[in-house]
C-alpha positions in Angstrom: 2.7 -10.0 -21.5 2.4 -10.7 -17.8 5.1 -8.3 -15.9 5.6 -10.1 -13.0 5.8 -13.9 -13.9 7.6 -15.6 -10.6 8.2 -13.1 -8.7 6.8 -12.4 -5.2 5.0 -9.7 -3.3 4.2 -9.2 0.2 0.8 -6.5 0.2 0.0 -5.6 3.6 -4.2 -4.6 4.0 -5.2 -6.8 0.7 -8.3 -7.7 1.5 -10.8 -4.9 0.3 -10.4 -1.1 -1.3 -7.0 -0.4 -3.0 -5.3 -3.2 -1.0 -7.7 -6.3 -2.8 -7.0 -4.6 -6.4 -3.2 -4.4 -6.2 -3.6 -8.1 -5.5 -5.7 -8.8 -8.2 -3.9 -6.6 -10.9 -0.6 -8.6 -9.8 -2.0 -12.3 -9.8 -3.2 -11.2 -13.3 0.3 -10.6 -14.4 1.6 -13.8 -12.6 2.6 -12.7 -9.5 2.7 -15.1 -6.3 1.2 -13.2 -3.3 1.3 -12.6 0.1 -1.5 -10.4 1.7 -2.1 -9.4 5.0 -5.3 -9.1 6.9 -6.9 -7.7 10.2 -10.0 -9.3 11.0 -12.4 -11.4 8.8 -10.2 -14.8 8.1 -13.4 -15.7 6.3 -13.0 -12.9 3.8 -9.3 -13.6 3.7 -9.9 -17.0 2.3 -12.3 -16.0 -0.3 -9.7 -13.6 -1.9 -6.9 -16.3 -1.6 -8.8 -18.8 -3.4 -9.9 -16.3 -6.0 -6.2 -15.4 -6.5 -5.4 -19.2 -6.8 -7.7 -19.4 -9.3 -5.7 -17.5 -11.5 -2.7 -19.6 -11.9 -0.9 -18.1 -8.9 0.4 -19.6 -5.5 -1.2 -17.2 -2.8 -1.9 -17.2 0.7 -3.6 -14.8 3.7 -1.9 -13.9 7.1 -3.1 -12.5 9.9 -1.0 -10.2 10.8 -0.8 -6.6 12.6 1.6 -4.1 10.3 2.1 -1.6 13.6 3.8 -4.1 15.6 7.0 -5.1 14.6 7.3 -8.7 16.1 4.6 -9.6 14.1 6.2 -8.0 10.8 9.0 -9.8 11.5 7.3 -13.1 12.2 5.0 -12.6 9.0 8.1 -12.1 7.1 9.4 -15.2 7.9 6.4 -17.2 7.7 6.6 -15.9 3.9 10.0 -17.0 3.5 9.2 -20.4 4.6 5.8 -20.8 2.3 7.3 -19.1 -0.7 11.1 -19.3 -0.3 11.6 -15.7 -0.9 10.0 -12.8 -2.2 10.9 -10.1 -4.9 8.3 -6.7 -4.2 6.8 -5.2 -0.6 3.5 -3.3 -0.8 3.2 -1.5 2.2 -0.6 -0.6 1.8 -2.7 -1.1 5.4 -3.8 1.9 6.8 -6.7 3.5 9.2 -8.6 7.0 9.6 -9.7 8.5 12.9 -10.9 11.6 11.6 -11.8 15.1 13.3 -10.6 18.2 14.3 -7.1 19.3 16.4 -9.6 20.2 19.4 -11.8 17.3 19.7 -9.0 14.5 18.3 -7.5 12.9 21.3 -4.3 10.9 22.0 -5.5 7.9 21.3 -6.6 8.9 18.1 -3.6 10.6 17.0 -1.2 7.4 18.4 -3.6 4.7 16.8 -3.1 6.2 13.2 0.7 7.0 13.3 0.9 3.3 14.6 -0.8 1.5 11.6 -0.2 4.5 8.9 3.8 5.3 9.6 5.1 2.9 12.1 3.9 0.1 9.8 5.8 1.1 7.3 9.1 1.1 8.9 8.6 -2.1 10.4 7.7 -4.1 7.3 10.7 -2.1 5.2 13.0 -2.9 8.3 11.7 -6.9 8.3 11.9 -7.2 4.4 15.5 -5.2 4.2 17.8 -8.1 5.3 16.1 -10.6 2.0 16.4 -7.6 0.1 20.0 -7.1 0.7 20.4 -10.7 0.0 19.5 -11.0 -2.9 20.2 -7.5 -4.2 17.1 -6.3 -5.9 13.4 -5.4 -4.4 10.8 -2.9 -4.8 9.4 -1.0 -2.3 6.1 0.6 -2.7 4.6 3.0 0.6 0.9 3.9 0.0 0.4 7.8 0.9 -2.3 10.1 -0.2 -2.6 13.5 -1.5 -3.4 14.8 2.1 0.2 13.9 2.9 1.2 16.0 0.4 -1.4 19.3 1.1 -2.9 18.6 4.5 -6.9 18.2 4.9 -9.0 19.7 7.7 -10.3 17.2 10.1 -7.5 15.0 9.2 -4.1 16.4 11.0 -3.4 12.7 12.4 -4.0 11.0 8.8 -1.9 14.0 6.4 1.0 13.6 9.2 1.1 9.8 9.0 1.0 10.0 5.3 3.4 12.8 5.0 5.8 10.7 6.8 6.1 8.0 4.5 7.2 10.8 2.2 10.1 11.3 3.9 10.6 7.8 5.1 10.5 6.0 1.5 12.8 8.8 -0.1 15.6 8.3 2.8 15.4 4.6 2.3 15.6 5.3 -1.8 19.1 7.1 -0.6 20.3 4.1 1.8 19.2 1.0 -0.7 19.6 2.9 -4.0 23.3 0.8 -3.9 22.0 -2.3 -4.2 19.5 -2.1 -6.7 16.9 -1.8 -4.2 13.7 0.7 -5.1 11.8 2.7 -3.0 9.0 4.8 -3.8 5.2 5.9 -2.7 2.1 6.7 -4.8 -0.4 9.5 -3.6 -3.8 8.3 -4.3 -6.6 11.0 -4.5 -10.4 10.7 -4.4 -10.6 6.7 -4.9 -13.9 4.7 -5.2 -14.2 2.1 -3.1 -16.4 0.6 -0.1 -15.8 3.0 2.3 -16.5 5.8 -0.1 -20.0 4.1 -1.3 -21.3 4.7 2.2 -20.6 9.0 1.6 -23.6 11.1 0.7 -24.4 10.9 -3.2 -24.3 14.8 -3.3 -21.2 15.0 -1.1 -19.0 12.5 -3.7 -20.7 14.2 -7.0 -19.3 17.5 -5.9 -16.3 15.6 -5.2 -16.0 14.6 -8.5 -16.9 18.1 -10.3 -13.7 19.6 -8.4 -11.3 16.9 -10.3 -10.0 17.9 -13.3 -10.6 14.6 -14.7 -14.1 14.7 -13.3 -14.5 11.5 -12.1 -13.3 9.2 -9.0 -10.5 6.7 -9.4 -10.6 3.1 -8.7 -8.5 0.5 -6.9 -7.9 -0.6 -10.2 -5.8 2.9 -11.5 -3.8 3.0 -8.4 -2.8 -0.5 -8.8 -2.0 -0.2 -12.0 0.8 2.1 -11.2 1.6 -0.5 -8.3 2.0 -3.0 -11.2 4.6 -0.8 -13.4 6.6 0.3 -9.9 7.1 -3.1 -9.2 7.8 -4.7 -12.5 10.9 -3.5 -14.4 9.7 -1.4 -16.5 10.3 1.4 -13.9 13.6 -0.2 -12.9 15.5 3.1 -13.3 12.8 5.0 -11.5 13.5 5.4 -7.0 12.5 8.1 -4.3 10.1 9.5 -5.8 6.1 10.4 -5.4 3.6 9.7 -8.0 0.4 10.6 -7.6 -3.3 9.5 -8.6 -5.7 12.0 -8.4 -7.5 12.8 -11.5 -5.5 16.0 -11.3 -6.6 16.5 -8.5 -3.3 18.7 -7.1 -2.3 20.1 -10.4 
């Protein structure tokens, strides 16, 4: 049974980690998609056509989430390639990590800019289609260091906290017209930029999970998959995490 047969998502950040397997879980369950990327176009291709390949119509943009001319141009661009689109994945996101004394300005500013701001601008960019058509699924990416904080990373838990408070006040505003809103919490998840960590650093990682194991792109997706399909059409404003346990 494939959950998502014609519709349409927009998934900002799709083209490696958690971002590439929300894209692949959805084309698997006949989703058309529409992924952003930053830099490598060559990458970007490569995913598309491996998303093609699976029966789907999809298509890469270049696009930067923290500026909002270029959500709302991307938004449009969509419109025009795939008529109109039924889910938003708001997904890209960016760590400058270190402590309150040494993080600078820049730091701070360059991660509330692509985490938070990104956020509202593609929600704001998407709500008028939305609206339109009365239905639409909303899904902010957080962490669980939005929900507890995490040394080293006061400019990451704050920009991820946000998008706490941001996806439940648009569940309030939007709830009317059958339009969801929520955010997962992903914990310790296994991808590229984890495979570069110390061996010893991720296996005690692991032993302090419940679960005792890492998650992939794969189980976070998965819950992507059942908050935009309608199986969780009664189900808005709230914040589900995937951890392993790891907050419990």
């Amino acid at each position: 049974m494939k959950l998502l047969e014609g519709k349409t998502a927009i998934i900002t950040g799709g083209t490696r980690g958690i971002g590439k397997g929300i894209c692949e879980v959805f084309a698997d369950h006949g989703c058309n998609i529409a992924f952003t990327y930053a830099s490598s176009e060559e990458q970007a291709k490569k995913i598309e056509a491996e998303l093609s390949a699976k029966g789907v119509k999809a298509k890469a943009y270049k696009s930067n989430a923290a500026d909002y001319a270029a959500c709302e141009t991307l938004v449009a661009d969509v419109q025009k390639d795939f008529e109109t689109f039924d889910i938003l994945v708001n997904n890209a996101g960016i760590t400058r990590d270190n402590l309150l004394m040494r993080m600078t300005e820049e730091m701070w500013d360059e991660v509330m800019q692509t985490n938070l701001k990104s956020v509202f601008n593609m929600v704001k960019a998407c709500q008028r289609t939305f609206l339109k058509s009365r239905s639409g699924s909303i899904i902010n990416m957080s962490s669980v260091v939005g929900v507890k904080g995490n040394a080293g990373q006061s400019n990451y838990s704050a920009s991820k906290a946000g998008i706490l408070g941001f996806t439940k006040s648009v569940a309030l505003e939007l709830g009317s017209r059958n339009i969801r809103s929520n955010a997962i919490a992903p914990g310790f998840i296994e991808t590229e930029m984890t495979g570069a960590l110390d061996e010893n650093t991720v296996n005690e990682w692991r032993q302090a999970i419940p679960l005792k194991r890492g998650g992939s792109p794969e189980d976070v997706a998965n819950l992507c998959l059942f908050l935009a399909s309608d199986l969780s059409s009664y189900i808005t404003g709230q914040v589900i995490n995937v951890d392993g346990g790891m907050l419990t």
